[in-house]
GUSEDO-392856 format. One record per residue (C-alpha): residue in one letter; x, y, z. Coordinates in steps of 0.05 Angstrom, whole numbers, plus 5000, padded with zeros to 4 digits. Layout:
BEGIN
AXYZ...
This chain:
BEGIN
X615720241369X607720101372X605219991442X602419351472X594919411470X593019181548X589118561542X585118711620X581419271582X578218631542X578018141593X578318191668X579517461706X576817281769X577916561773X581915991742X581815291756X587015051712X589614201702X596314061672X599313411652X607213561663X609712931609X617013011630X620112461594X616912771521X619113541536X611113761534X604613861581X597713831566X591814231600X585514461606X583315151637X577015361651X577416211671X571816561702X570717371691X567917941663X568718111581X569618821568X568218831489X563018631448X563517971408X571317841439X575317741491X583317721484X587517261530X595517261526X598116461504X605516431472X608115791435X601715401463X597314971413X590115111422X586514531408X578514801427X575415391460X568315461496X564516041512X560015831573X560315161542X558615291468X564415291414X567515871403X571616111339X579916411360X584616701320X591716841340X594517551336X600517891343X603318071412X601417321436X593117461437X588816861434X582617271415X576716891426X570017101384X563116951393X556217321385X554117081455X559217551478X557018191512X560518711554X560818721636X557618051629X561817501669X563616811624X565916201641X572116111578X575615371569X580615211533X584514661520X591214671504X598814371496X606214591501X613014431502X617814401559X624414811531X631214901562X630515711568X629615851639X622516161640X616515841631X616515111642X623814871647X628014271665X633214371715X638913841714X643013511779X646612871785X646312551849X650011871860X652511831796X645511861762X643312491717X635712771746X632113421736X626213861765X621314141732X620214911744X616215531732X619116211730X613016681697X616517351717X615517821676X610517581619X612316871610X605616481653X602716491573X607816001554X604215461600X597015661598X592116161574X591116801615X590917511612X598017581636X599318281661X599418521734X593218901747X589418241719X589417891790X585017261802X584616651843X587216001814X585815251834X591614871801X591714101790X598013781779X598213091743X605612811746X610412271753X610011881828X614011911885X617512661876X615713191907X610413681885X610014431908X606615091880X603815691922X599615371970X598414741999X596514081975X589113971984X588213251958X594312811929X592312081893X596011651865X592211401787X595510931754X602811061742X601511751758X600512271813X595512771816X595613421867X590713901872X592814481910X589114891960X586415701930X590816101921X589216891950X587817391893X594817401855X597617661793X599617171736X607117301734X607017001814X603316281801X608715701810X610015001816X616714571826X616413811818X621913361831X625713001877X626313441934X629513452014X627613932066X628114282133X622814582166X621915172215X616015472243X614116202253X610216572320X604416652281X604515912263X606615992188X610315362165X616815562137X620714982091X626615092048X627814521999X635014261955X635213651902X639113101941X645813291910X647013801957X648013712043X641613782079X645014202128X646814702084X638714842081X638714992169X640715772166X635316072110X630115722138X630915942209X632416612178X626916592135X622116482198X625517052237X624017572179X617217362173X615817522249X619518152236X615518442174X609218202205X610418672264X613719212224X608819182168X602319092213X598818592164X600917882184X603817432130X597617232092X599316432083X599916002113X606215682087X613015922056X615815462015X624215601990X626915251935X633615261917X633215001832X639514791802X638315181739X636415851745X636416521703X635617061758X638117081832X631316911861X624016921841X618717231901X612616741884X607416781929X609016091980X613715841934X620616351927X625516001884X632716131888X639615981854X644015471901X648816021915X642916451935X639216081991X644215432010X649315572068X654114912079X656415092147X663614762129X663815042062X660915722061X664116442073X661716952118X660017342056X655516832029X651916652103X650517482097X648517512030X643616952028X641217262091X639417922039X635717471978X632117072035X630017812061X628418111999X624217641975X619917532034X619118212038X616218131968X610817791995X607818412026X610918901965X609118611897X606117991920X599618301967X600218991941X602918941862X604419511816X598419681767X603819631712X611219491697X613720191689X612520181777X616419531780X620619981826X615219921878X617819171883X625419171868X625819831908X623219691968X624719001974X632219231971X631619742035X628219242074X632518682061X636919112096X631719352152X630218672180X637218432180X639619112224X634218862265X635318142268X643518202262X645918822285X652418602293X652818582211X652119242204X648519172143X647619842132X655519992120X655219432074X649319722041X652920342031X658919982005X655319581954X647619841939X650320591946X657620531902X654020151850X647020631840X652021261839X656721021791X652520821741X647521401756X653021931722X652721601666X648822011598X642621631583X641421321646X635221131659X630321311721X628220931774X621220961738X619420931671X614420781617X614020101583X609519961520X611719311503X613118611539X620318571507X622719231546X620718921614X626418511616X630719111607X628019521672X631818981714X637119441712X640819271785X644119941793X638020391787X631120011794X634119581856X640120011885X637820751865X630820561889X632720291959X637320891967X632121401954X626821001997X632021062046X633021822045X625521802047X625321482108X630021852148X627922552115X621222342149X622621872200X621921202221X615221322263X611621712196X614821162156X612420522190X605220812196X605120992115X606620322103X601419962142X595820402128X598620302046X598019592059X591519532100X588920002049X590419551988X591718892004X589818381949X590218971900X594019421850X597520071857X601320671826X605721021858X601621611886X598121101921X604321061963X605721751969X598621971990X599621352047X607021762073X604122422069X597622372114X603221962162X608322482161X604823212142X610023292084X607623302011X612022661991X608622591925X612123331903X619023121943X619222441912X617422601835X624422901817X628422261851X624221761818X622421991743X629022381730X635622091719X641722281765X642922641827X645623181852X652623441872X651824001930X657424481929X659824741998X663525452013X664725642078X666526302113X665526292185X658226092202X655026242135X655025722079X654225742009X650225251980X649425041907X647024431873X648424181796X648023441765X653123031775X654922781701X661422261681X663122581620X657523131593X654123811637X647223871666X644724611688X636924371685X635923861739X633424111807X631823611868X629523751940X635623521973X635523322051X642123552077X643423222137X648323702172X653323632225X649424152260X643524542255X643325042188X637925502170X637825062100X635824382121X632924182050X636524571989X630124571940X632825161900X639725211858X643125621904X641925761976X645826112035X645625832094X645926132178X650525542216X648925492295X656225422288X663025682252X665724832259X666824552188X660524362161X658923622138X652423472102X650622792090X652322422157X649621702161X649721712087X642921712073X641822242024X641622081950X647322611931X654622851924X658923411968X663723861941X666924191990X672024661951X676624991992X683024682016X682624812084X675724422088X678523892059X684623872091X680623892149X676523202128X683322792119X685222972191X679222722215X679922072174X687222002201X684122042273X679021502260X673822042288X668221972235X663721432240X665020822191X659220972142X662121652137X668521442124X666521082078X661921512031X667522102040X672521632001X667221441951X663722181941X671822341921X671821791873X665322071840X668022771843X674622481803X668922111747X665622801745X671923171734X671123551792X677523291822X682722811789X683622091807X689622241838X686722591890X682521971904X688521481897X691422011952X686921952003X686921242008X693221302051X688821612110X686120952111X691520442128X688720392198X682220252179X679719572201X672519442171X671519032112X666519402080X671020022074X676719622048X671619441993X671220191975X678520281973X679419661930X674920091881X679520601883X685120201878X681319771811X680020431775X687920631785X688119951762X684219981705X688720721670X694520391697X695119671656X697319981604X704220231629X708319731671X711420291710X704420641739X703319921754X708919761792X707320401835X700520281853X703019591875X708419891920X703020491951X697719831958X703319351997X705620032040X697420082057X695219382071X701719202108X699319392177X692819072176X695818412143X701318302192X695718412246X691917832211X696717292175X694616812133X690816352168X685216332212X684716432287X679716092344X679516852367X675917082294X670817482294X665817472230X668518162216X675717922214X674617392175X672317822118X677118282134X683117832131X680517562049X679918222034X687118482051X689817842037X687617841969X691018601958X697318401990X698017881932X695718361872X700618771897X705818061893X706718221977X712417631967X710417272039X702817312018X705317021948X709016411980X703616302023X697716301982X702315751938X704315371989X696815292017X695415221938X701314581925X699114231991X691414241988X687213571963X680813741968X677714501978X675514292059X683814292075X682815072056X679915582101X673715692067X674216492059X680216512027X679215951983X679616411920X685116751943X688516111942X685515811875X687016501849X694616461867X695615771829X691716041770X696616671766X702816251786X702215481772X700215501693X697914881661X698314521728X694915041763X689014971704X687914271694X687414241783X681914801790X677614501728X677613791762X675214141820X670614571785X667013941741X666813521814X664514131856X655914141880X657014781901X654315371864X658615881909X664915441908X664215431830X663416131824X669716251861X673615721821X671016001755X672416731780X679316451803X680916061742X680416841706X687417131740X691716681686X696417131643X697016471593X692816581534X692315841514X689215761580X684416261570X682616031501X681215321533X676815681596X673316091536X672415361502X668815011564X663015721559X659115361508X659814581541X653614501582X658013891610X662314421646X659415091651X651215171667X647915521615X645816081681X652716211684X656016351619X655317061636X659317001704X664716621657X665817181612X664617761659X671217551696X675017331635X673118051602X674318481673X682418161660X686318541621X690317911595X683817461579X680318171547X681418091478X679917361470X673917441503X671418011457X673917511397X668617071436X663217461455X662717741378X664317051340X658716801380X652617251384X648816791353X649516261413X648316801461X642116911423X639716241407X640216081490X638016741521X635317171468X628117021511X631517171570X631717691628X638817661623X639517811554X642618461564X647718321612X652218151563X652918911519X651519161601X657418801626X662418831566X661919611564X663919571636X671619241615X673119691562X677120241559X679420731496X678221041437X679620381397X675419931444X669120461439X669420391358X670119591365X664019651413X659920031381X661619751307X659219091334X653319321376X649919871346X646319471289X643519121347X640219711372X633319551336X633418901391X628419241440X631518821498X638219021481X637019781463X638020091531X644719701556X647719771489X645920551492X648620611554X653820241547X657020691483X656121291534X660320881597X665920771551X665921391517X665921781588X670721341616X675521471561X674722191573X676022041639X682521691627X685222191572X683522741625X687622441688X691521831664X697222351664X697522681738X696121921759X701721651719X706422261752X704422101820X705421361820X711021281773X714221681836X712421191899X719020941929
């Protein structure tokens, strides 16, 4: 594949004052921008402009000839043009309004009874050239002056705030205030008809989240006050106040991604910033509270300081997922957001970094249609945050606080690589971080440390940790974190022996922060760890990566599944939510090798009723005054096992709840699905044709989620092939969540093969509606995830390899071969010691 020639290496902005005409009602836009900088060829200058019509160009007011090239250059030529001279460049221009979700897109609502829309921007990675002329990469950072012309009386937002607002004729015109030096990809604008509430921070920033009108105003009250207390943190923490003076949220009915970090103006899904206090879970109050926190710490990581290039898009995505988590430890202890980090950001980076042909954290991109794939969740988010992490208690929070702020006071307004970071952590801490950090961020993997003890000397060795092949080459510098001091406190080499202060069991790893896997291989050290889970005596996070580090061990084929499957029996006592997440993991992989044989079925049901029986007699069926947050979760989560597992009184409840209800407020609002899930499962036809009248009447993104996840758990396949039918019926399902649709259909093992039928007899819908988009790849990414067998790997990859030439699609589909390959290996290795052992539960 050729590489992207760079366009900043001709043309480096400094300034754009930029007009646009948004003509809604005729699906285009008209403007005029007028870009000040320095050219850095002779006779030409290049800027990026995609599906725009070019109607005249001026070099410092005289006509100027432009061609269009490949790779979306507008070169402009003229013999007035000489190098590390600065021009003045207009051009006028036109374009088109289109339903993909980047760009400039409409965004549909209905509010009493009448169909509306926004307008919206989402120009992440490479898509600001589909509205206007620029040199649209990250390292080409200007200011911009924008002027809206629009329809009157909506709303009109972008980065900053308005400076001057007429009204002219029938239309309005609002010019905003400049903007700070900012890459392309974070310019922004929503217009529409807009509500708000408003919060204000210490530091006097004006913090506003915003909803159309067709969803409750209240449900806007917790991000915004949230949003203002995470400001005031990461202005303290990072020592560089917020540099606006105004955050803007907006919560956009149609949306590709989960959230977009532009600078003064974050947009969000619905289900990502709106919290209905009667109609939203504790999970969704905590998880809004992580976008709203990852994206405002954007404003300091990507937005003030922005990666040079896309191959460090981990310096955004990375960091923004630790500190998400930093400021809401600080802000909300009580969450414990750290054990529901390691439950969720930790479980999903390791299992998907043992896969062959992962890819790293960091990696190099030489064309605009691979940026999209580098959004890879698992590894530039999760792995990322979870090495940062390591970093920063290998370090320490003191050296860690003061690398940031000098990094930041260093290069505000500017562009970085990584060693710009690592330089700022080493003079803060005295360690070389650059030399510790290289093999965690440009490798794939991680390590599995291997642990013999005799007395107080251990033997230490590390190897790669790999699903289905072997990996002798890969070395890291791993930070043990002990139990108790050991001469070996960082295992750099491949073997190491080790002096213990003392002849106790040794644990590395406590706290769960380092980036790796322990073996410990004899059977009195193990036996030794179960006793300790059985007494509750390790702390929860430990519990918790001890059950998951055996679950990687079984996908390694260190241990088999069945020793996994085991150990969840020490936990039946256990009585936080985020560790009964981990054991359902366990329990869905048993799942998963065991739908295939009624009997191994049967017995995992009876070993998951005999384990959630204590804990759901403790905490029924129905809500208590006495809740606390943590029980509520708790309760949905054993709740929803105890009717997998057909627990007959959870059964007859959930049904009963499911007969009676009306409307979704008579139902507790956490175990809502459980409920909708139940009458899906048990109530057929009647069961369907109730949750899709709720589904078509619901506002709420996060009660339609659970309603389309819920509508999934029918056995009938005529249901299914009329829930497959509604995918393509923008009546019904929003085109931004197709993908959820068929993720849960696919995950089922009764909707599986009629959603494959789908997903293949209509590739060229999926293409036609998000071909352009970032989440293109999702659906080879999440297909590979359902499937499981020799058959299922030749139907995959028959259908999926002669896509492989699709640069956005490359990478998931490769991967994807190699998760269903190793899995099958997987299954063909322990499907029989796990059939023996459950086909055997009384």
């Amino acid at each position: 594949m050729q590489a992207i020639t760079r366009l900043y290496t001709s043309f480096q902005p400094k300034h754009y004052e930029l007009d646009l005409t948004l003509l809604r009602k005729e699906r285009r836009f008209v403007g005029t921008v007028i870009i000040t900088g320095t050219a850095q060829h002779r006779d030409h200058l290049s800027l990026h402009a995609k599906e725009l019509v070019i109607s005249s160009v001026k070099v410092n007011d005289a006509d100027a000839t432009f061609t269009h090239e490949q790779d979306d250059e507008l070169r402009i030529v003229s013999d007035a043009i000489k190098p590390h001279e600065e021009y003045r460049i207009q051009v006028e221009f036109s374009g088109h309004i289109t339903n993909p979700m980047h760009g400039l897109y409409p965004c549909y609502f209905e509010h009493e009874g009448k169909k509306k829309e926004l307008l919206a921007t989402q120009f992440e990675s490479h898509h600001a050239r589909e509205v206007f002329p620029c040199v649209d990469e990250p390292e080409a950072k200007a200011t911009f002056d924008l002027t809206l012309t629009t329809e009157q009386d909506i709303t009109v937002l972008s980065n900053t705030p308005v400076k001057e607002q007429n009204k002219t004729n029938d239309h309005l015109v609002t010019t905003f205030e400049t903007t700070p030096k900012m890459s392309t990809y974070l310019l922004a604008f929503v217009v529409g008809e807009l509500q708000y509430r408003e919060a204000v921070t210490k530091s006097g920033v004006v913090v506003r989240a915003y909803a159309t009108h067709a969803q409750p105003a209240d449900g806007l009250d917790f991000p915004v006050a949230f949003a203002a207390q995470v400001i005031d943190f990461f202005n303290d923490y990072f020592g560089v106040d917020y540099p606006l003076v105004k955050a803007d949220m907006v919560a956009v009915p149609d949306f590709s991604a989960g959230a977009m970090e532009n600078w003064g103006l974050i947009t969000y899904r619905e289900s990502t910033l709106l919290v209905d206090p009667q109609n939203s879970s504790v999970s969704q109050k905590q998880y809004v509270a992580t976008v709203v926190a990852h994206e405002l710490s954007h404003q300091w990581f990507g937005n003030l300081v922005t990666m040079q290039w896309w191959n460090d898009l981990w310096l955004n995505e990375s960091f923004a997922a630790m500190m998400e988590c930093v400021a809401i430890d600080a802000i909300h202890p009580d969450w414990d957001c750290w054990l529901d980090f390691a439950s969720h950001d930790t479980v999903v980076s390791l299992r998907r970094d043992c896969l062959p042909g992962v890819q790293p954290v960091s990696l190099p991109v030489h064309h605009p249609d691979q940026i999209s794939t580098l959004f890879d969740p698992a590894i530039v988010y999760a792995k990322g945050a979870n090495v940062l992490k390591m970093l920063r208690a290998y370090i320490g929070e003191d050296a860690f606080r003061k690398g940031l702020q000098a990094y930041f006071n260093k290069h505000a307004f500017g562009n970085t690589v990584a060693d710009d970071l690592w330089d700022a952590f080493s003079h803060a801490s005295g360690h070389d971080i650059g030399a510790f950090m290289h093999a965690w961020i440009y490798k794939p993997g991680y390590p599995m440390v291997t642990v013999k003890q005799d007395g107080s000397n251990a033997s230490l060795h590390q190897r790669r940790l790999l699903m289905s092949d072997k990996d002798y080459e890969s070395l890291w510098p791993v930070p043990l974190f002990p139990n108790h001091e050991m001469s070996v406190p960082l295992l750099e080499q491949r073997k190491a022996e080790a002096q213990l202060e003392s002849d106790k069991p040794l644990m590395l790893n406590l706290g769960g922060n380092g980036f790796f896997v322990t073996h410990y291989e004899d059977e009195e050290h193990q036996a030794y760890i179960r006793r300790q889970l059985e007494s509750g005596i390790f702390a929860p996070i430990d519990r918790l990566r001890i059950l998951h580090e055996t679950l990687l061990l079984a996908r390694g084929g260190e241990l088999p599944l069945v020793e996994a499957v085991k150990l969840i029996s020490a936990y039946k006592h256990e009585d936080k939510d985020a560790i009964w997440d981990m054991i359902a993991l366990v329990i869905s992989d048993a799942r998963h090798f065991s739908e295939h044989n009624k009997e191994m079925e049967d017995g995992l049901k009876r070993l998951v009723l005999e384990l959630v029986r204590e804990q759901f007699e403790r905490l029924g069926t129905a809500p208590r005054d006495s809740d606390t947050e943590e029980e509520r979760k708790l309760r949905a989560s054993i709740y929803s096992l105890a009717v997998w597992a057909e627990y007959q009184p959870a059964v007859d409840a959930a049904l009963a709840d499911f007969d009676r209800f009306e409307k979704p407020q008579e139902l507790p609002v956490d175990l809502r699905g459980i409920v909708y899930s139940a009458g899906a499962r048990w109530r057929g036809i009647d069961g369907y044709h109730k949750l899709l009248a709720l589904y078509k009447a619901s506002t709420s993104a996060e009660e339609r989620q659970s309603l389309a996840s819920s509508m999934s758990a029918t056995r009938d396949t005529e249901i299914i092939k009329k829930l497959l039918g509604h995918v393509t019926d923008p009546k019904i399902v929003r085109t931004q969540d197709v993908a959820f649709w068929l993720i849960y259909l696919i995950r089922k093992k009764h909707g599986r093969e009629l959603t494959w039928e789908w997903l293949t007899n209509s590739w060229d819908w999926i293409e036609e509606h998000f071909k352009s988009d970032k989440s293109y790849d999702d659906y080879p990414r999440y297909a590979s995830g359902a499937l499981l067998g020799q058959e299922w790997l030749k139907r995959y990859s028959d259908f999926f390899t002669p896509l492989l030439d699709d640069v956005a699609l490359h990478r998931a589909i490769t991967i994807g071969i190699e998760d269903i390959r190793a899995r099958t290996e997987w299954f063909e290795r322990d499907e029989p010691s796990l059939r023996e052992y459950l086909t055997q539960i009384p």
